[in-house]
Each structure stands twice: as C-alpha cells, then as structure tokens.
Backbone as a chain_set.jsonl record, in Angstrom:
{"seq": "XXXXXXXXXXXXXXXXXXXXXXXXXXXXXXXXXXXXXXXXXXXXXXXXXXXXXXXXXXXXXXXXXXXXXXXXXXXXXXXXXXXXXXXXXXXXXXXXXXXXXXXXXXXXXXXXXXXXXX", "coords": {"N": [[-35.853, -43.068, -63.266], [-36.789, -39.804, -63.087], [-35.355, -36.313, -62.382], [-37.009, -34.97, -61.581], [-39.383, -36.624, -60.544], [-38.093, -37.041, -58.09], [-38.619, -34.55, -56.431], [-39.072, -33.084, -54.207], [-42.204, -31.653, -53.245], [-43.114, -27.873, -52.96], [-43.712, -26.945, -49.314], [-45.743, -24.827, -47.943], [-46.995, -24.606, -45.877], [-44.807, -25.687, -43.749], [-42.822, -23.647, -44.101], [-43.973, -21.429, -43.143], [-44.72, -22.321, -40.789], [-41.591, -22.256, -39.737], [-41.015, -20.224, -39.828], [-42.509, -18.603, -38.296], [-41.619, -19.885, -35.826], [-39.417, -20.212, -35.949], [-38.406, -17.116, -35.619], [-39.629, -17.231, -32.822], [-37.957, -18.36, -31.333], [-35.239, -17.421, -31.998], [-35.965, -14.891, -30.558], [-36.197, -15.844, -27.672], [-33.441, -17.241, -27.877], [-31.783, -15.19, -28.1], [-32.602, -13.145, -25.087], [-31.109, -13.109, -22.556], [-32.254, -15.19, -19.404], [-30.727, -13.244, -16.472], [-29.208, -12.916, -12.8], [-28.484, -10.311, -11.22], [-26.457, -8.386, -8.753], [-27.404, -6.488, -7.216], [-26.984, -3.339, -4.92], [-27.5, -1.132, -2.306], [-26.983, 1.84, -1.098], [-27.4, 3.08, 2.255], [-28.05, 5.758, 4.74], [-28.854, 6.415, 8.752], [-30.821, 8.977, 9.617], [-29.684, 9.834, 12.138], [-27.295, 9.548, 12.677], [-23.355, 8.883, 11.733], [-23.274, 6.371, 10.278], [-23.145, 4.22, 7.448], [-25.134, 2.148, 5.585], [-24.601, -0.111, 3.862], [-26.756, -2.099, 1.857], [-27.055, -5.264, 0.121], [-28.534, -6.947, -2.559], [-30.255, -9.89, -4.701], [-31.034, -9.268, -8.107], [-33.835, -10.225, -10.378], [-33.31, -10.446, -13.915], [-33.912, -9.536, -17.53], [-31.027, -10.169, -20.447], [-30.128, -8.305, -23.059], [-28.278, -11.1, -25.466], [-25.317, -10.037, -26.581], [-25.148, -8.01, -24.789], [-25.041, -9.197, -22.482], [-22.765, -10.802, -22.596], [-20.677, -9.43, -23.019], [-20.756, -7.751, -20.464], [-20.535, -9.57, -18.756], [-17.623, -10.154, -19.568], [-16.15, -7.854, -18.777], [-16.419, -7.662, -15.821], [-16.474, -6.802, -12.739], [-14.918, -7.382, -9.297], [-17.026, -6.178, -7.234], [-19.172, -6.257, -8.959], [-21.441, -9.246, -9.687], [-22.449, -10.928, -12.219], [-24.735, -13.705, -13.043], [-25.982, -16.679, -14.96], [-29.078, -17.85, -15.824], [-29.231, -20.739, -16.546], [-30.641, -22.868, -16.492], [-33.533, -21.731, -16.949], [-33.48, -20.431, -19.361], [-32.655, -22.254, -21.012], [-35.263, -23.675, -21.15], [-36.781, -22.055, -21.614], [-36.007, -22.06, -24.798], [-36.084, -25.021, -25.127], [-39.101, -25.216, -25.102], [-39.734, -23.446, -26.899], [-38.984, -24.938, -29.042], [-40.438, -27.362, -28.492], [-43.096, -26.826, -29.042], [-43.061, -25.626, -31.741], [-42.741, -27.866, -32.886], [-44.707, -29.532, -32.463], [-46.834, -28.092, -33.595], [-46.446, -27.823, -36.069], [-46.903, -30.608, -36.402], [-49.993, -31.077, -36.102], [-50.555, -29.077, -37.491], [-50.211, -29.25, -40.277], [-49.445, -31.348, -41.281], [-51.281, -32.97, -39.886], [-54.043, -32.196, -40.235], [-53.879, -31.535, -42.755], [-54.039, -34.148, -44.187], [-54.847, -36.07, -46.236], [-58.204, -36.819, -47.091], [-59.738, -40.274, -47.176], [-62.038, -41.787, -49.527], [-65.182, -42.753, -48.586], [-66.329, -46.057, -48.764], [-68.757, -47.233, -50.352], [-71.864, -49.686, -49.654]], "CA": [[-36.561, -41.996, -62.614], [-35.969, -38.576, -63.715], [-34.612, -35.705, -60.987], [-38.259, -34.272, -61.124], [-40.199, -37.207, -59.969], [-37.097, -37.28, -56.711], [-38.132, -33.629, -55.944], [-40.14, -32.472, -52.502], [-42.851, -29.925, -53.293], [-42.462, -26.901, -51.691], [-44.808, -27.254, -48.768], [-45.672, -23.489, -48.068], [-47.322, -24.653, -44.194], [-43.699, -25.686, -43.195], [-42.25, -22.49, -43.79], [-44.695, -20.676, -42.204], [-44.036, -22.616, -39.194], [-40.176, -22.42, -39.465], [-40.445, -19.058, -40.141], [-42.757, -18.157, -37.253], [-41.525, -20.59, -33.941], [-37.84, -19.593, -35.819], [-38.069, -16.19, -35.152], [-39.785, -17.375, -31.474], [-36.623, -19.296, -31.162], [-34.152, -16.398, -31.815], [-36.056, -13.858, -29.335], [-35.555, -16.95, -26.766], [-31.806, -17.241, -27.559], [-31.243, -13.41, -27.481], [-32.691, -12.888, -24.649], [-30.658, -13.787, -21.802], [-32.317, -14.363, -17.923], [-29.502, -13.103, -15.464], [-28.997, -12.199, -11.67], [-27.355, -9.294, -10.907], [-26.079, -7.919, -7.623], [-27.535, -4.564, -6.577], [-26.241, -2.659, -3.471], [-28.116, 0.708, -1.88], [-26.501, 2.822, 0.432], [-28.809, 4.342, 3.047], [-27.4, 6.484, 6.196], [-29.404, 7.161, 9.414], [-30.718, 10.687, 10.034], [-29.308, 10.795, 13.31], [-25.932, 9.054, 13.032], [-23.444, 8.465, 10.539], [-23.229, 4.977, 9.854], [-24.009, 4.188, 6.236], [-25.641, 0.505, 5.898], [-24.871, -0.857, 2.131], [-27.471, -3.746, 1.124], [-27.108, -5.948, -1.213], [-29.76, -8.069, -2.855], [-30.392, -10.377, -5.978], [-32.111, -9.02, -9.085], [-33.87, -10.912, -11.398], [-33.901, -9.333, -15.26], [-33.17, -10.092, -19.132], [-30.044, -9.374, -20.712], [-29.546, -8.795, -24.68], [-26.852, -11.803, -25.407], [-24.253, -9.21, -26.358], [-24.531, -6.812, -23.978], [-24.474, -10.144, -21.117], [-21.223, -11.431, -22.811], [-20.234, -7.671, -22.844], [-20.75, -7.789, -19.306], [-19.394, -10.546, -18.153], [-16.277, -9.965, -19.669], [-15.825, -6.673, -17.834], [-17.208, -7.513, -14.258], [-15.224, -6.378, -11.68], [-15.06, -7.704, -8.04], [-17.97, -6.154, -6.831], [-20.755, -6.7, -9.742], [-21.635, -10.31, -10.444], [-23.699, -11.374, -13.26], [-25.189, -14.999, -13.415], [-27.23, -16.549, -16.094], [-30.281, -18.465, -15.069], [-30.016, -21.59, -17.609], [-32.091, -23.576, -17.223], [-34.763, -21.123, -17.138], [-32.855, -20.295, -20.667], [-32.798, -23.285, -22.063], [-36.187, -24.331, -20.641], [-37.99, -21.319, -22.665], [-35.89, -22.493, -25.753], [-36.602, -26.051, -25.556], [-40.81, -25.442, -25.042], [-40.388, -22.683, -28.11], [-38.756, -25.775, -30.257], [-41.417, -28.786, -28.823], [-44.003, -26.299, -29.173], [-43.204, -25.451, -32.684], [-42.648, -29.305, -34.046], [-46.314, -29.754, -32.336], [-48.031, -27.385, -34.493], [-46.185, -28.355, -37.113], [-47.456, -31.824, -36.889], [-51.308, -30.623, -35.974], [-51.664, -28.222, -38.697], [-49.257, -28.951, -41.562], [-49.77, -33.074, -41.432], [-52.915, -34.039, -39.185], [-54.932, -30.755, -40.618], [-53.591, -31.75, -44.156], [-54.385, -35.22, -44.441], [-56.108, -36.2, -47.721], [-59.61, -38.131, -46.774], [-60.113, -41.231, -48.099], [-63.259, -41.761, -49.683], [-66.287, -43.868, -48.067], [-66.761, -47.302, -49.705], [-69.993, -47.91, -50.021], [-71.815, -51.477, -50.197]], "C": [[-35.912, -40.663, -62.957], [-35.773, -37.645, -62.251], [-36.238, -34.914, -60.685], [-39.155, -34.487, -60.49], [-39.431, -37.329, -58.198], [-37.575, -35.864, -55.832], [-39.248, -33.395, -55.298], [-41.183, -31.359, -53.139], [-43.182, -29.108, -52.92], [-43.789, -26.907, -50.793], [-44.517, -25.745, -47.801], [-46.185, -23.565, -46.172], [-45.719, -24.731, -43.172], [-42.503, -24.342, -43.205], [-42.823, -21.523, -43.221], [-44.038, -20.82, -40.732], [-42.562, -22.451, -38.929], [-40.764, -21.088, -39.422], [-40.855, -18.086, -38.787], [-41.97, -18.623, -35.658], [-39.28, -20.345, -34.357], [-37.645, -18.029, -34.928], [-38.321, -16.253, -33.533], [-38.351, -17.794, -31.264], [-35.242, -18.284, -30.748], [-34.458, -15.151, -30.887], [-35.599, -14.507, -27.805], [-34.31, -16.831, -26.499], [-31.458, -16.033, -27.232], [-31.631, -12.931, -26.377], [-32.191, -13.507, -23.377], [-31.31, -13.539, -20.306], [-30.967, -14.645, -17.5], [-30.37, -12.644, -14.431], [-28.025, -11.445, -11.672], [-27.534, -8.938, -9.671], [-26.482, -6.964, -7.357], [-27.967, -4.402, -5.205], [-27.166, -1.066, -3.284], [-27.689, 0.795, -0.283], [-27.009, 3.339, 1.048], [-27.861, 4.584, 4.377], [-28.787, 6.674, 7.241], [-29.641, 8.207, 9.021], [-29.821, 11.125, 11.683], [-27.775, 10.223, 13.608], [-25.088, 9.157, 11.167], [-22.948, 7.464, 9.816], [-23.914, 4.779, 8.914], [-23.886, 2.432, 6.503], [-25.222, 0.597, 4.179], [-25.554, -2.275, 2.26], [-27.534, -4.195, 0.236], [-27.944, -6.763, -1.344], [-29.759, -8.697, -4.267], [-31.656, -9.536, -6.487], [-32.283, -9.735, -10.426], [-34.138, -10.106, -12.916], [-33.535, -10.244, -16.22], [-31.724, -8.98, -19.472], [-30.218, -9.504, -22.535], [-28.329, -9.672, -24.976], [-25.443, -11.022, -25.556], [-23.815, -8.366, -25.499], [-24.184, -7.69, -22.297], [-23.165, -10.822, -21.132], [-20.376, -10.116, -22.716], [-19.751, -7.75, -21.025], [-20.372, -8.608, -18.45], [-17.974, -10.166, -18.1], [-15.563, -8.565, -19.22], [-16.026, -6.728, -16.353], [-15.718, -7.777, -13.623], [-15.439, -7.365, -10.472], [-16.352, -7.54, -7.729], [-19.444, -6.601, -7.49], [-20.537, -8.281, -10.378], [-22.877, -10.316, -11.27], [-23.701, -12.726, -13.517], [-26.337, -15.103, -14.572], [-27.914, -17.885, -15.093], [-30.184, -19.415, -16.319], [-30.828, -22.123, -17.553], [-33.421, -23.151, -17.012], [-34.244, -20.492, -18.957], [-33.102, -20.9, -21.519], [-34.277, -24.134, -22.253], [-36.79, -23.147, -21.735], [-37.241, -22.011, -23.753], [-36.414, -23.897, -26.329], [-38.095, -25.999, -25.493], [-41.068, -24.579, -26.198], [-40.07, -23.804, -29.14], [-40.107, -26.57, -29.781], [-42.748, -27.703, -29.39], [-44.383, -25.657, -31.21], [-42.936, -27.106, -33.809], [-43.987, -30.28, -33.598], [-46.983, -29.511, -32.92], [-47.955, -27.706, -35.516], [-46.704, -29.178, -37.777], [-49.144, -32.047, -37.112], [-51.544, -30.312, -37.059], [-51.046, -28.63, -39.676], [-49.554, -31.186, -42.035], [-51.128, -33.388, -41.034], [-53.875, -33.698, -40.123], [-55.218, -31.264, -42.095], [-54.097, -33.27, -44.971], [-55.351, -35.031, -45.554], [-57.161, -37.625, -46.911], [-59.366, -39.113, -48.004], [-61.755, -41.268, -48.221], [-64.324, -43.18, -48.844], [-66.668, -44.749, -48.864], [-68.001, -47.233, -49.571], [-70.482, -49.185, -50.52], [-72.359, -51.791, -51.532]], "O": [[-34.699, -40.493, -63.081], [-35.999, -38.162, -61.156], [-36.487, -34.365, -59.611], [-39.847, -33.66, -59.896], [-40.127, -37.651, -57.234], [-37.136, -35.783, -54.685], [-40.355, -33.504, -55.826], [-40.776, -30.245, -53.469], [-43.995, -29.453, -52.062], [-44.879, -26.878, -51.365], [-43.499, -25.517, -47.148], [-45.793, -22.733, -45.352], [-45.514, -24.052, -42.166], [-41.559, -24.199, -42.428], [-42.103, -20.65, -42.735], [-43.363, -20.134, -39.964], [-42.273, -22.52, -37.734], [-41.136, -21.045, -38.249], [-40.147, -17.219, -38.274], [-41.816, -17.904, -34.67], [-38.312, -20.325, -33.596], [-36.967, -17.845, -33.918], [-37.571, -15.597, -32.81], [-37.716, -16.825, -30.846], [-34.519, -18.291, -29.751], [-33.545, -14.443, -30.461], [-34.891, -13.929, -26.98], [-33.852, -16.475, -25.413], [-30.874, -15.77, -26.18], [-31.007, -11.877, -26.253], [-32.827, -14.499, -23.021], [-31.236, -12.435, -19.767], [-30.229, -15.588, -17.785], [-31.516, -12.204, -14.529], [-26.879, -11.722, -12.027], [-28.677, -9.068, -9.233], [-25.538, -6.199, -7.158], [-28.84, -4.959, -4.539], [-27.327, -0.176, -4.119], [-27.854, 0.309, 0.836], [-27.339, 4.435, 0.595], [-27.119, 3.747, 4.891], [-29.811, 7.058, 6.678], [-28.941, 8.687, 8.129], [-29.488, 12.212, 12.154], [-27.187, 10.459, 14.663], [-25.588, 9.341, 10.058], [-22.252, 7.635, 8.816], [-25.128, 4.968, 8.988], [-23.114, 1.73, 7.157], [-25.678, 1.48, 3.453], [-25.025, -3.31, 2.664], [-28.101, -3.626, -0.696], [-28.27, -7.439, -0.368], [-29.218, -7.987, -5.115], [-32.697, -9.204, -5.919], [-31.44, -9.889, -11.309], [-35.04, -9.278, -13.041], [-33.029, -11.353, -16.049], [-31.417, -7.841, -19.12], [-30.39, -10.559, -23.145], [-27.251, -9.111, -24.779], [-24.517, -11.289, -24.791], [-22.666, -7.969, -25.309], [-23.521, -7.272, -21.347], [-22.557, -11.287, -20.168], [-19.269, -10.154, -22.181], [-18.61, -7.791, -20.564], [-19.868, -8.277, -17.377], [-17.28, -9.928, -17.112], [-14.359, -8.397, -19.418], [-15.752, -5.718, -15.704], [-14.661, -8.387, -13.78], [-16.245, -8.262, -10.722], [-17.06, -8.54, -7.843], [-20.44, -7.067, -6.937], [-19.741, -8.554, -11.276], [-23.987, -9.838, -11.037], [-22.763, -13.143, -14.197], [-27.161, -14.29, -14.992], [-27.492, -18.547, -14.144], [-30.936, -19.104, -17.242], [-31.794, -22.088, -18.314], [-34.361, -23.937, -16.899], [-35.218, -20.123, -19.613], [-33.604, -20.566, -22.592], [-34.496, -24.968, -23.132], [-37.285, -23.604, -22.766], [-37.905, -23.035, -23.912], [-36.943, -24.084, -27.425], [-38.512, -27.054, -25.971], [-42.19, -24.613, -26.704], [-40.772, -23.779, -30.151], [-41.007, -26.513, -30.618], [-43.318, -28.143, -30.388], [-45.461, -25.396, -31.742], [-42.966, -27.266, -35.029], [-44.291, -31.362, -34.1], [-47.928, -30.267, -33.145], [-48.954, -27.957, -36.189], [-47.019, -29.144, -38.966], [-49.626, -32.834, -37.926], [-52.406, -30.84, -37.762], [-51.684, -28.03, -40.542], [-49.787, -31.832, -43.057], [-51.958, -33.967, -41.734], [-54.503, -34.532, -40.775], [-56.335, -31.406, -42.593], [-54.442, -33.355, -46.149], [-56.258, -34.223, -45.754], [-56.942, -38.746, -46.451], [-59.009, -38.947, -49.171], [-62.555, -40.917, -47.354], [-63.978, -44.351, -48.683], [-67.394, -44.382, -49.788], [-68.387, -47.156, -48.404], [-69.952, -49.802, -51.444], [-72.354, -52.951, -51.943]]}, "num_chains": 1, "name": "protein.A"}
C-alpha cells in the first residue's frame, strides 16, 4: 500500500464545524460566571446612622481579569465562580457541536445507494 492510498481526505465540513463550535467553545471558557459581594451605604435623613447592605451579584468575568481578581481580594470583596453553570455552558457548546457534526457532515453526507430494480 503506498502512503497515498493511507491518507484521510481533507473533509472541508469538519473544519467548518471545529472551527465554528471551537471558537463557541473559547467564548464559553473565557467567559467566567462569578458572584461578587456588593455593599451600599445609605444614611437616614433624620439621624446619623449609616446602614451598609450587602448583597450577591450575579455577572461574567473575562478569565484573566477573574484570576486577576482573585488573587488580589482582600477581606471584604469576595469573588466566587459559578461552575457548574461554567462547565455546564461548555459541556452543551461541545455535545452540541459533535451533534451537528454528526447531522450535517455524516448523516447529510451519506452517499445513496442506488434502487435495485426487479
């Protein structure tokens, strides 16, 4: 067998799909959900007892600027990550891209066989 008959031919649907549910993939990973801590100070008008409240907020973080932030947090500001809402978008952007894959690039692709007739 020579090395030509061994070799894959480039199948131009599979890079599509890598190329599209990849880049889904890497907005997924870069985007980190976190909770963060935020506090507001409010005073009466007629006294002066200030109230600080604190409450959870839900947001995205860019991965660098949440490892950034981590590694600086003081006492008062916590930052949590929300995995498995993390890993839960990552794993539905992978099944979701080795679905289509198989739909359009195999099912889609299939060569017909021809109709015997009698």
């Amino acid at each position: 067998m020579s090395a030509r008959s061994l070799r894959m031919p480039p199948r131009p649907c599979a890079k599509l799909f890598l190329m599209v549910f990849g880049f889904l993939f890497l907005i997924a990973l870069l985007s980190v959900p976190v909770t963060t801590k935020t506090s507001q100070l409010r005073q009466d008008p007629e006294s002066h007892i200030v109230f600080k409240t604190t409450y959870p907020r839900n947001s995205t973080m860019f991965l660098p600027h949440y490892m950034s932030a981590r590694a600086r947090s003081s006492v008062g500001t916590d930052i949590h990550v929300r995995s498995a809402q993390w890993i839960g978008t990552m794993a539905i952007v992978a099944v979701l891209g080795v679905f289509d894959y198989v739909v359009f690039c195999r099912l889609m692709r299939r060569k017909r066989r021809p109709v015997e007739g009698p």
